[in-house]
VEXKEGU-520480 format. One record per residue (C-alpha): residue in one letter; z, x, y. Coordinates in steps of 0.02 Angstrom, whole numbers, plus 50000, padded with zeros to 5 digits. Layout:
REM VEXKEGU-520480
 marba     Z     X     Y
     a     Z     X     Y
...
This chain:
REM VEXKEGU-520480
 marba     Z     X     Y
     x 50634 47245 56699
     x 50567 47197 56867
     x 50410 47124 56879
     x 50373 47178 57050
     x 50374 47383 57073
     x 50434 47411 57273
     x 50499 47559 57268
     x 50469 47761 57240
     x 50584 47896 57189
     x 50606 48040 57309
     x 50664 48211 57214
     x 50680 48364 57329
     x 50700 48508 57194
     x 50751 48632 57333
     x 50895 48507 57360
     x 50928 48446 57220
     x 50917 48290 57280
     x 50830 48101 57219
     x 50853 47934 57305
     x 50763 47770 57304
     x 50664 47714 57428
     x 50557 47547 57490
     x 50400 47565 57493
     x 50335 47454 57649
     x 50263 47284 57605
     x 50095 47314 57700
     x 50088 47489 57622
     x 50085 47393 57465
     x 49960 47261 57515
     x 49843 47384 57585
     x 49850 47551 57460
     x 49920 47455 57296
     x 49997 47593 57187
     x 49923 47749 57096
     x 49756 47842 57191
     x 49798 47735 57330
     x 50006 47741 57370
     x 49967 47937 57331
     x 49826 47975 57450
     x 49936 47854 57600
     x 50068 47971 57566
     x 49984 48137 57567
     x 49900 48096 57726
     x 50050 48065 57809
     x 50180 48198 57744
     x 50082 48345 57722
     x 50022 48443 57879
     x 49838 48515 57920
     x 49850 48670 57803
     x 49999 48651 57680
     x 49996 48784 57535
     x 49970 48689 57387
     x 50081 48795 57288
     x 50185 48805 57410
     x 50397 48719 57425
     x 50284 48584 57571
     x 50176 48517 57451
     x 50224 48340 57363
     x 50157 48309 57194
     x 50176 48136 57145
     x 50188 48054 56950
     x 50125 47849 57008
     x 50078 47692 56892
     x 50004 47561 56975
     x 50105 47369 57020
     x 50047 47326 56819
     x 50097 47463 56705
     x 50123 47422 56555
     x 50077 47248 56573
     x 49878 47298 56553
     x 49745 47279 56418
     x 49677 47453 56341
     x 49794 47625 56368
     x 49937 47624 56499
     x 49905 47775 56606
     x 49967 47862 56772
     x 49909 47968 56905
     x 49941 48122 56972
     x 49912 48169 57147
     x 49944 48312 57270
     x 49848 48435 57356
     x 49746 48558 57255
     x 49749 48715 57235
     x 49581 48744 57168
     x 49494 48646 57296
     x 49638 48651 57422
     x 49588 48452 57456
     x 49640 48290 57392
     x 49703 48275 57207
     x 49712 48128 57093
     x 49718 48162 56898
     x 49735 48041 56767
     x 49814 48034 56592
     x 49864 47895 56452
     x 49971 47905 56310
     x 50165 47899 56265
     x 50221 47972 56434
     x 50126 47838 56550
     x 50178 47722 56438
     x 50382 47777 56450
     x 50382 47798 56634
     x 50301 47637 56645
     x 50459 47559 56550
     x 50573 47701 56639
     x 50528 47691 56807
     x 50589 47487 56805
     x 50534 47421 56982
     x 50466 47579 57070
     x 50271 47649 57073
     x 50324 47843 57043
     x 50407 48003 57063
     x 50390 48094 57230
     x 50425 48278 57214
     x 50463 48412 57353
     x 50534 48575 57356
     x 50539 48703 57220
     x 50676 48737 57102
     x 50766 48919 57081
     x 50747 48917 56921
     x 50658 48829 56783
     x 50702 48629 56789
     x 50660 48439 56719
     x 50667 48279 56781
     x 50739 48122 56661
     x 50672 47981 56724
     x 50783 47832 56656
     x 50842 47646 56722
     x 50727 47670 56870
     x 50829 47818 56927
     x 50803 48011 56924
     x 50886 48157 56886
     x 50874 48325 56892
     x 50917 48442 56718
     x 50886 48637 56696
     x 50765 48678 56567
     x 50781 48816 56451
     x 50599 48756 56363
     x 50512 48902 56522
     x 50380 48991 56417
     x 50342 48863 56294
     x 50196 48775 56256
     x 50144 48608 56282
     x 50179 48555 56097
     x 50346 48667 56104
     x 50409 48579 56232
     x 50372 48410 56173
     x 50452 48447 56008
     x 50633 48450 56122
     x 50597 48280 56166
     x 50576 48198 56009
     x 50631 48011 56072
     x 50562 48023 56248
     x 50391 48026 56329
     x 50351 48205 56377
     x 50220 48268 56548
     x 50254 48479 56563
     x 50153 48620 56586
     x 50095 48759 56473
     x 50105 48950 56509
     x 49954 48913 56635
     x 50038 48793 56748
     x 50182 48908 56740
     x 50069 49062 56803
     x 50002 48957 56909
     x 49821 48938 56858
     x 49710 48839 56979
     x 49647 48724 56863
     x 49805 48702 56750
     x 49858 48531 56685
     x 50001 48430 56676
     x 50014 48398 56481
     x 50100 48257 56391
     x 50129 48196 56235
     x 50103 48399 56172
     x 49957 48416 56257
     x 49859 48243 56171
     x 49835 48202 56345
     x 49802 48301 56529
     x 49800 48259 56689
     x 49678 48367 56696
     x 49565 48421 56829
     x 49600 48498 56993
     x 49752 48591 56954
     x 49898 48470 56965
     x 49998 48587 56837
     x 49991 48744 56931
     x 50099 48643 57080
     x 50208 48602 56952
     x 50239 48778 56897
     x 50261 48817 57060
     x 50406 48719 57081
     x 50489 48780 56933
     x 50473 48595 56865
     x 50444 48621 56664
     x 50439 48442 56621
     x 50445 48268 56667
     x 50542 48160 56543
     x 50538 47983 56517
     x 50672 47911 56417
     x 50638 47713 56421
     x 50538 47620 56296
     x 50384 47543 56398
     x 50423 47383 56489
     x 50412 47209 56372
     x 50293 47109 56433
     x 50314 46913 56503
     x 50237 46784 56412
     x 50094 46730 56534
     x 50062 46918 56569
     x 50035 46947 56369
     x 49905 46805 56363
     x 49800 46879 56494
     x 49803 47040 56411
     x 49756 46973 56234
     x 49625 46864 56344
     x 49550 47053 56407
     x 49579 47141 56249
     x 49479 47052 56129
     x 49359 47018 56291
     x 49331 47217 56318
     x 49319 47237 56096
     x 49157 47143 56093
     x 49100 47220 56276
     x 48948 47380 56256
     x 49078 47486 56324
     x 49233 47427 56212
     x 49079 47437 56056
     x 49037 47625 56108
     x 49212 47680 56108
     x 49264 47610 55952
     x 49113 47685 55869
     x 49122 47880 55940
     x 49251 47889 56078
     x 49208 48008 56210
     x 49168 48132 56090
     x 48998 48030 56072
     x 48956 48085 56255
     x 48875 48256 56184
     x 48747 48160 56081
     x 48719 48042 56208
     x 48674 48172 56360
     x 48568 48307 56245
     x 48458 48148 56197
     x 48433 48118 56366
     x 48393 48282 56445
     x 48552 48295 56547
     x 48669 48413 56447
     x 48703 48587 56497
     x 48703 48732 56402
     x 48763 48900 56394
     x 48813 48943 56562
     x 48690 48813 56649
     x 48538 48926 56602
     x 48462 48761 56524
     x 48466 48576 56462
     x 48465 48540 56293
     x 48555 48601 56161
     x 48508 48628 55966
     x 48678 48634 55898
     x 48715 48467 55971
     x 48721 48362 55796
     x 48852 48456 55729
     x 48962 48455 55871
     x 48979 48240 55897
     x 49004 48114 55849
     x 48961 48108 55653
     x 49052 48296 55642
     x 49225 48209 55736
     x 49190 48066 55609
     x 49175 48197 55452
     x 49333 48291 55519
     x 49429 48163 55564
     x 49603 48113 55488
     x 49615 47965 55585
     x 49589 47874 55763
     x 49728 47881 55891
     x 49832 47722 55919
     x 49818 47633 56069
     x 49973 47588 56125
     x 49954 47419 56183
     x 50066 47256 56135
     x 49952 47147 56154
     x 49829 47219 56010
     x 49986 47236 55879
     x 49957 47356 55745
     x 49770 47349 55740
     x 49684 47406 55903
     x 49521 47297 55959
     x 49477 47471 56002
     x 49551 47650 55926
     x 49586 47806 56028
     x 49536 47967 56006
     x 49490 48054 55849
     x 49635 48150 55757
     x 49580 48327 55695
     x 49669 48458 55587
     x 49656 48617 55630
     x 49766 48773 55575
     x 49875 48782 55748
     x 49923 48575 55737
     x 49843 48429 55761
     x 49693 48420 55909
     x 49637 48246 55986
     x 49446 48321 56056
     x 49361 48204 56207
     x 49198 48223 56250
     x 49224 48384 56363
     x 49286 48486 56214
     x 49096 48470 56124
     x 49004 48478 56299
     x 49098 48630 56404
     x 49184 48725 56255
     x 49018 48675 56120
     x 48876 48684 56210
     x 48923 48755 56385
     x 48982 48903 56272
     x 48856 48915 56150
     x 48968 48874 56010
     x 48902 48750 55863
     x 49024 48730 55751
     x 49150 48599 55757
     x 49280 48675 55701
     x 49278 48807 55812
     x 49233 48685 55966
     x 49411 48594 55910
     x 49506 48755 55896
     x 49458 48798 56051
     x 49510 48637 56141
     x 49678 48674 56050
     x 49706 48819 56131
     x 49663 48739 56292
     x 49789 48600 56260
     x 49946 48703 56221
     x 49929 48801 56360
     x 49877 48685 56466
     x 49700 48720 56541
     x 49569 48611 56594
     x 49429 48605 56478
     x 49318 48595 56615
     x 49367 48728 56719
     x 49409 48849 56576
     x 49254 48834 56485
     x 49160 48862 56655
     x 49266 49007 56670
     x 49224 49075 56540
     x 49040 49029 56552
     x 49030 49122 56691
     x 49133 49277 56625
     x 48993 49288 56510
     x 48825 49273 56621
     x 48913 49403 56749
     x 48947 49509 56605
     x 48762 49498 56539
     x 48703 49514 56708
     x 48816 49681 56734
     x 48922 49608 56872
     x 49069 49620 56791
     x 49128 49699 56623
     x 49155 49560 56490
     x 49113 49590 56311
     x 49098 49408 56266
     x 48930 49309 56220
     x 48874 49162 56191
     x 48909 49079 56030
     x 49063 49191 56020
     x 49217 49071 55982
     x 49324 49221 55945
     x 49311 49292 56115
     x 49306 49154 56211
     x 49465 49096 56138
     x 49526 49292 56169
     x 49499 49259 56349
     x 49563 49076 56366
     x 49717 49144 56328
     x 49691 49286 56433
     x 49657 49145 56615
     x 49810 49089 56522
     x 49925 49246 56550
     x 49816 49313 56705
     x 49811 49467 56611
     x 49689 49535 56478
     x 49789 49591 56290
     x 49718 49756 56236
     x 49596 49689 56115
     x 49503 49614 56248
     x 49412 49750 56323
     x 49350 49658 56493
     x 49393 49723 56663
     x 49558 49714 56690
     x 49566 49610 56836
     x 49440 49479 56762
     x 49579 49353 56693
     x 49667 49364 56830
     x 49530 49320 56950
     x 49453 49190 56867
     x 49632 49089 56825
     x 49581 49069 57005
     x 49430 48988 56974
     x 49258 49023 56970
     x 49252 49039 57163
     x 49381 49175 57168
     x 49300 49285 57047
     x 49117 49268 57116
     x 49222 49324 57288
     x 49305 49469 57182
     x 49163 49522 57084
     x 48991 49442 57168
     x 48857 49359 57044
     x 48874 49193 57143
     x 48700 49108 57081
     x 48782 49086 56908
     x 48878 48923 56871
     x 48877 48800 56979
     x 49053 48721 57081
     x 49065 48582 57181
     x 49226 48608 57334
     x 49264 48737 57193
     x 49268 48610 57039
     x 49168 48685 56910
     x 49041 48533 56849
     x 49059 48447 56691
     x 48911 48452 56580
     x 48815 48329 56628
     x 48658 48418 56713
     x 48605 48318 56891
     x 48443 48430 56884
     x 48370 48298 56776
     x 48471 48162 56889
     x 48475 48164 57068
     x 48599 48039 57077
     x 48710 48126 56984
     x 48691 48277 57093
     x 48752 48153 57246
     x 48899 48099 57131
     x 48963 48269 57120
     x 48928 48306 57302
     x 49038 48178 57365
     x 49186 48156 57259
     x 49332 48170 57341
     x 49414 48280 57224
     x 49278 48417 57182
     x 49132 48395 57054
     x 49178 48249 56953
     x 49086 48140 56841
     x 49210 47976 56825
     x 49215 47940 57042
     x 49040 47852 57002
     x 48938 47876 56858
     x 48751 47871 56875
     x 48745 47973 56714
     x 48772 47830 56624
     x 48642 47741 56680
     x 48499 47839 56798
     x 48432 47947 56648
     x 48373 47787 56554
     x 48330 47694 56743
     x 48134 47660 56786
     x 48082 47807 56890
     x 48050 47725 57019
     x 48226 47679 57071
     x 48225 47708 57251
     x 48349 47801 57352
     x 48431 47650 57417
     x 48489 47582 57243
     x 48561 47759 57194
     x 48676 47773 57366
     x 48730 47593 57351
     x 48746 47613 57157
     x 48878 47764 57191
     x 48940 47732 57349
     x 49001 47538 57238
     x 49082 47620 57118
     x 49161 47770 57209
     x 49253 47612 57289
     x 49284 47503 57146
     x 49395 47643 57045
     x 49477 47680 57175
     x 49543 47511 57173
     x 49544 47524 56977
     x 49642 47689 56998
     x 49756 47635 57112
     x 49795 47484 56998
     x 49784 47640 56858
     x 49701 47538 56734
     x 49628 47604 56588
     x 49459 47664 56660
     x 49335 47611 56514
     x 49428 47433 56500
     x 49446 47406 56691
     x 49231 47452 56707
     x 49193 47358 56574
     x 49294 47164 56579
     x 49382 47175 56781
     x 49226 47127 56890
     x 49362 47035 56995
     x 49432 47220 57028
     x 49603 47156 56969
     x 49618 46991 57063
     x 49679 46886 56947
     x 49813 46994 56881
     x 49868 47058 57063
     x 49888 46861 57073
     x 49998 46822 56934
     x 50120 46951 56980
     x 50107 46891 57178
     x 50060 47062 57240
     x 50021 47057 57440
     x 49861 47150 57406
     x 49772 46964 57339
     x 49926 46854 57407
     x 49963 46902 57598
     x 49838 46817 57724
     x 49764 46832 57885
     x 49874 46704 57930
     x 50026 46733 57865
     x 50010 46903 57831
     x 50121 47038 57925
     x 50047 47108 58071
     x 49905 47243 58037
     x 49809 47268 58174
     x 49645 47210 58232
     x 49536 47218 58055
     x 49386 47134 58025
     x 49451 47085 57833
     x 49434 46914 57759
     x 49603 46883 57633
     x 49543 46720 57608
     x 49417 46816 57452
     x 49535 46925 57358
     x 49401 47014 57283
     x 49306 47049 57450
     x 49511 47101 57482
     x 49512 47209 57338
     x 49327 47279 57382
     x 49389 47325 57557
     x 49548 47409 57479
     x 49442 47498 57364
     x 49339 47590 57534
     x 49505 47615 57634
     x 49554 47718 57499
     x 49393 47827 57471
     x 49402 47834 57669
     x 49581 47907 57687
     x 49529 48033 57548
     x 49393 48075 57662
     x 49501 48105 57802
     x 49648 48207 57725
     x 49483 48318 57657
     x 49415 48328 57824
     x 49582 48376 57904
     x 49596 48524 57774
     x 49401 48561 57860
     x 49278 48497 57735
     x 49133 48431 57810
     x 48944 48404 57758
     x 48958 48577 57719
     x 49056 48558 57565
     x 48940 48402 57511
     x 48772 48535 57482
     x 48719 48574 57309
     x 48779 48728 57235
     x 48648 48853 57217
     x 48604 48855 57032
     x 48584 48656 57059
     x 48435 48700 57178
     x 48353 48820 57064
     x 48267 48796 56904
     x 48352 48845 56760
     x 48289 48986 56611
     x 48240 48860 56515
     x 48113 48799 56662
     x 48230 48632 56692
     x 48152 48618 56899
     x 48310 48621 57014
     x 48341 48456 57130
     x 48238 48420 57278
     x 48359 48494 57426
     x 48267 48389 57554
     x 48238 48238 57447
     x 48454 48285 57421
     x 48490 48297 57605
     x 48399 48125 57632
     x 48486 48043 57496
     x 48677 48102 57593
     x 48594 48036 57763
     x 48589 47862 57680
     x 48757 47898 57577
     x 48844 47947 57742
     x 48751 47787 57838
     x 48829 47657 57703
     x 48998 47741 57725
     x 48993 47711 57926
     x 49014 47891 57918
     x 48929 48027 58047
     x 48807 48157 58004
     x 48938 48306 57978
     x 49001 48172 57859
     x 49175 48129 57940
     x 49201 47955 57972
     x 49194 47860 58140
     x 49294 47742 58255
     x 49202 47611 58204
     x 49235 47649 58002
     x 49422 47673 58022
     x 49447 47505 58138
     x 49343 47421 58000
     x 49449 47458 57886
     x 49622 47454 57964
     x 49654 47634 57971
     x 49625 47680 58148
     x 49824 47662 58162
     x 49837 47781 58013
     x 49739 47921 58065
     x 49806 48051 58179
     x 49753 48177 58324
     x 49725 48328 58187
     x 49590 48254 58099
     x 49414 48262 58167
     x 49296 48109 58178
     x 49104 48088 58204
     x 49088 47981 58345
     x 48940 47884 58314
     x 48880 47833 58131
     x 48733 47902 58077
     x 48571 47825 58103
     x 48507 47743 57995
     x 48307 47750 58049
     x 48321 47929 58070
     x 48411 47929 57857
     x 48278 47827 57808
     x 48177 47899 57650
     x 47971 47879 57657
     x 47963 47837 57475
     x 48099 47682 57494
């Protein structure tokens, strides 16, 4: 297997047609692979106002110029535009799949898909080629359809993505593992495209690439972050935010939840059977640091992360484990969100106690919340579930749509219509900016002050929460477009990558100023490879920004949802809207970015994209200033 991935494979499923193609060198250098190659891609194939379910959109399977070859999980991204948000997708999965298109793929970055199918269809990906197979598996779930793979790496979607949910997955490995938020399944089903198959083992690894994994391995095993997953997974994250203040509860009416110990981690640890296996050479047979916790359950086997106790446990009211893991089950075979569906359903119930809409379901009622997850499933309520009939239907849509069907929109909060994970930003404002600005909807892993501002002195001033988001915002992107592992590449990379970009002579760390190809007039010093890497990292938030603002977002979509600016039941205050509005001034200002939050000339010749950007997208033309952003309390 190559060493060096240069190429992409194009598959037009309205053709019926793949080729290879080059990917440009200074494409390469400049976007990397993954979030990066995706979002360059996006922006320039898809015009102002393509329906993402639509033949036009591209949905793209990528792995960055080192798959395989890293420490931790090998993973892959998923990008296109959403249909839930109707912006800029990139979702994220690990597992046997990545690590089989890794291997299968040889020496290209990804699958680009166009065009929908007449009928139900896969994709075998094999020998760095593609090919295009009907698919009789159209109705089965994610673990059905896995089960007809039994030597390959399986992505498909579920009866969700196949109705076209907005917030279905693409699930692999029978629904272990999503790429999960935004909807990314639900263009899938629209193309007819039932599966993705990988038939390769993943790629072997060269000697001197080995040692530098073993190096990071054991490096990120006795890392806080390598110590903390090893212990409780994700699945720890529940105890972790009720102990703090910041975990939301039944519908967002409070924070703080009293069924929290026997949802985490020491229930997962009672329960479990076992700990996932890593997948990664380099570790052998005994991972530095486990996977997810293995559950029983009486539909299969359920691997739970830390959304399934948060959004389906306490989001729903719902404290026992058991349950919590059924339910996530259920999610997983037919391929929903967590996040979205639990919100969903969250919000199914406070419009049904508030009499907007009718919905028999409470609180602490697994039964008929798992009635109505499979219900968004089918768009259509069975008749056990007496709710209106319209209700599943609407809110496979998303919470947006059915607030515009049925009204009750001071209820659960969205973000670009993302509904929010769990973690509550009324207790951190910084969190609350997090949200605001991702560039895929609400999202808790583009920065995460979470981790960090609940526990902070409180007197952390506005300036250290923009620069502490607005960092890391930019440093996964990089780390996503490399497609690293995201807990390994926080916790051991603070090179961004450097260092491995080097040993495989990538032209992100190895072209030059001065012997680079042309690129334009750019103000970027190559001879640093991390500064490199830290530029790379703020092109590609930037472009995000500016396929978002061609689709018309604007500061607009960056405000706090109205729940966030309220207090809750429980008397939780809501956040500070003009402390809020202060702290996006200063956001925008670090960003080079205008006040309707669109970036400027002088942001986009910065960063070399002023050739890149075309006449449809609109631009601030100044940068905000900075005097008039500044905060009296800084």
């Amino acid at each position: 297997m190559s060493r060096r991935r240069t190429h992409v494979l194009r598959v037009d499923l309205s053709a019926g047609e793949t080729a290879r193609e080059r990917v440009p060198r200074d494409r390469r250098r400049d976007y990397v692979g993954g979030k990066g190659i995706g979002a360059r891609y996006l922006y320039e194939e898809l015009p102002p106002g393509t329906e993402p379910t639509g033949p036009e959109n591209l949905l793209c399977f990528l792995v960055g110029p080192l798959a395989g070859y890293l420490p931790g999980e090998t993973r892959y991204a998923a990008v296109t535009k959403s249909p839930l948000t109707g912006g800029f997708l990139d979702s994220y999965a690990g597992g046997e799949f990545a690590d089989r298109l890794a291997g299968s793929l040889d020496d290209c970055l990804g699958l680009l898909v166009t065009g929908a199918a007449d009928r139900p269809v896969r994709i075998e990906v094999e020998d760095g080629r593609a090919r295009i197979e009907a698919s009789d598996a159209w109705g089965d779930d994610a673990a059905e359809t896995a089960e007809r793979f039994p030597a390959a790496g399986v992505a498909c979607v579920g009866p969700a993505g196949e109705r076209e949910a907005a917030y279905a997955t693409v699930a692999s490995d029978g629904g272990a593992h999503h790429a999960g938020r935004g909807g990314a399944g639900a263009v899938m089903g629209s193309k007819r495209l039932k599966a993705v198959v990988a038939r390769d083992p993943p790629p072997s690894v060269p000697d001197d690439l080995a040692a530098l994994r073993d190096r990071d391995a054991a490096a990120y095993g006795r890392d806080p972050t390598g110590e903390w997953q090893a212990a409780g997974e994700t699945v720890e994250t529940v105890d972790y935010a009720n102990e703090v203040g910041i975990l939301a509860a039944e519908g967002w009416t409070g924070t703080g939840f009293d069924g929290a110990d026997d949802i985490g981690v020491e229930a997962a640890l009672e329960r479990a059977t076992g700990r996932e296996e890593v997948t990664d050479a380099g570790q052998g047979e005994d991972p530095a640091v486990p996977g997810g916790f293995r559950i029983d359950t009486p539909d299969g086997e359920v691997v739970p992360r830390g959304a399934a106790p948060i959004t389906l446990g306490a989001g729903l009211g719902v404290d026992d484990f058991d349950r919590v893991v059924e339910l996530c089950g259920v999610c997983d075979r037919l391929g929903l969100d967590v996040i979205g569906a639990g919100n969903a359903v969250a919000w199914a119930v406070r419009a049904g106690e508030a009499g907007v809409v009718d919905c028999p379901v409470s609180f602490g009622d697994a039964d008929g919340a798992e009635r109505l997850l499979a219900a968004i499933a089918a768009r259509e309520a069975p008749p056990d579930l007496d709710v209106h009939p319209d209700l599943p239907d609407a809110l496979a849509d998303g919470i947006d749509a059915a607030v515009e069907r049925f009204g009750g929109e001071a209820l659960v909060p969205t973000v670009k219509s993302m509904a929010l994970p769990g973690f509550d930003p009324r207790a951190a404002v910084g969190v609350a900016l997090a949200y605001a600005t991702s560039d895929r909807g609400a999202c808790h892993r583009r920065a995460r002050p979470q981790d960090s501002e609940p526990l902070a002195r409180p007197d952390r001033s506005p300036t250290d929460r923009v620069r502490d988001v607005v960092g890391e915002q930019n440093a996964r992107s990089v780390l996503w477009s490399l497609v690293v592992d995201d807990f390994v590449g926080e916790a051991v990379w603070d090179d961004l990558g450097a260092e491995w970009l080097a040993a495989v002579d990538h032209p992100a760390v190895t072209d030059r100023d001065g012997d680079a190809p042309e690129r334009g007039d750019r103000a970027e010093d190559r001879s640093d490879p991390v500064a490199a890497l830290a530029t790379t990292g703020e092109r590609i938030w930037t472009l995000t920004r500016l396929f978002n603002a061609r689709e018309g977002f604007d500061r607009d979509d960056d405000a706090l949802p109205e729940p966030l600016r309220t207090a809750a039941a429980d008397g939780t205050p809501g956040v500070d809207v003009d402390a809020f509005d202060r702290l996006l001034d200063r956001y925008y200002a670090a960003r080079e970015w205008g006040d309707r939050g669109l970036p400027t000339p002088a942001a986009l010749d910065r960063l070399g994209l002023a050739e890149v950007v075309d006449d449809a997208t609109p631009l601030d033309e100044r940068p905000i200033d900075l005097a008039e952003a500044t905060d009296s309390d800084d």
